[in-house]
N, C-alpha and C positions, 0 to 999 in steps of 0.2 A: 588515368591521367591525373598529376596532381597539380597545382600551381603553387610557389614559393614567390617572398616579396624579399626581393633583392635590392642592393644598394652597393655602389662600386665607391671608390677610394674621393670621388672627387662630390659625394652627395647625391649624387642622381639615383632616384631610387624608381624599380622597373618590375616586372612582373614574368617570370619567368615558369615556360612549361615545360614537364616531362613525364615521361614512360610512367615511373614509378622511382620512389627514392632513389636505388644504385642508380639510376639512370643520369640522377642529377649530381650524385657523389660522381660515379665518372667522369660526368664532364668537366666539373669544378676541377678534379683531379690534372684533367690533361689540358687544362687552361679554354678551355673552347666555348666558354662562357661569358658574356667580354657585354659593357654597358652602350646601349642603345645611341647616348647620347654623344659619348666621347670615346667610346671604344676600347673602355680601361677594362682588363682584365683582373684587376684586383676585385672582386667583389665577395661579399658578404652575404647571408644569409638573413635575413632581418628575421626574429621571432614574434608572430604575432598570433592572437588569442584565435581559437579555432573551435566549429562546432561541429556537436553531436547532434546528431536529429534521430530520435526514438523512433520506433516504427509506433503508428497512429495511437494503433490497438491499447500499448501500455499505457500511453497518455491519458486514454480515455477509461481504463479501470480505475472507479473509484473506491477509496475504502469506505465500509461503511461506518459511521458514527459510532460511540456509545449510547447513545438514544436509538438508534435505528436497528442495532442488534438488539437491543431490549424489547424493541417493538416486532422483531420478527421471530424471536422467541415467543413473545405473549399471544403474536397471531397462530402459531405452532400449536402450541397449549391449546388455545379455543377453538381449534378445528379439529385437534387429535384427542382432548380430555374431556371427560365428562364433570359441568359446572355443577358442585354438592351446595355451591352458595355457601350459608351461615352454618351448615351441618358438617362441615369438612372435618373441625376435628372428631368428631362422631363416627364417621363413616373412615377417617383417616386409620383410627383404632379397630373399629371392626374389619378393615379388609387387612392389617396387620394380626389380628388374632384370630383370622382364618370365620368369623362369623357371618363375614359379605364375599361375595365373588370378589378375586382380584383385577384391579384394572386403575388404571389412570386416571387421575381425577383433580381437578383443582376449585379451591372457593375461597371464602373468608375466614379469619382467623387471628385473634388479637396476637401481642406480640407476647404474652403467657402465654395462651394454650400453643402456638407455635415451641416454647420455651419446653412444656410438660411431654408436647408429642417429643420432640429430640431428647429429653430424656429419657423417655422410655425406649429409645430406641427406633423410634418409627422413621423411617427414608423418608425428610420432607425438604422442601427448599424454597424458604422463601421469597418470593419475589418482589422490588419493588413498583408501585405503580409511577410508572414513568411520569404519567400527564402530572403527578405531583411534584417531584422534582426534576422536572426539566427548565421550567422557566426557575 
């Protein structure tokens, strides 16, 4: 069932229901549509603004921040990596030249030895500490 807001030749504007659009095309078509007030068959179709309503669910996914993917990568890291602290580039190098077991690791490291490990080669990626540049 749809409802259209109508309005006939003489101003009277009125509220008209049907099946489904051809339902209302037809009627218009064979005259059988006629104003409430005065019984004019000239009528119009008035255009007015109409709404969408989302189903709940999309409404309520949110996306998450650029601060909040940072932070759910950093939680990632510290439940999945083992913290080497201040020895990271040390131990960064020895598990790249096969001296230490390989495995996952993250800690500190200025923004040289960060510079020397990518030079040589080593897979690092720095990351930054959020709580410092968020506010």
């Amino acid at each position: 069932m749809i409802s259209f807001d109508l309005e006939c030749n003489n101003g009277h504007k009125f509220e008209g229901f049907f099946k489904d659009y051809n339902a209302f095309d037809d009627q218009m078509k064979a005259g059988l549509v006629e104003c409430p007030v005065c019984n004019s068959r000239e009528i119009k179709r008035l255009y007015t603004g109409c709404s969408i309503q989302a189903k709940s669910s999309l409404l309520e996914k949110k996306q998450p921040t650029f601060f909040e993917m940072v932070r759910m990568v950093e939680s990632y890291i510290k439940e999945h990596f083992e913290n080497v602290g201040d020895r990271f580039p040390e131990v960064a190098r020895a598990i790249y030249y096969g001296i230490e077991e390989e495995r996952n690791i993250y800690g500190n490291a200025s923004k040289d030895e960060m510079k020397e490990l990518i030079d040589e080669g080593i897979p690092v990626v720095p990351l930054p500490k959020i709580d410092d540049i968020e506010n």
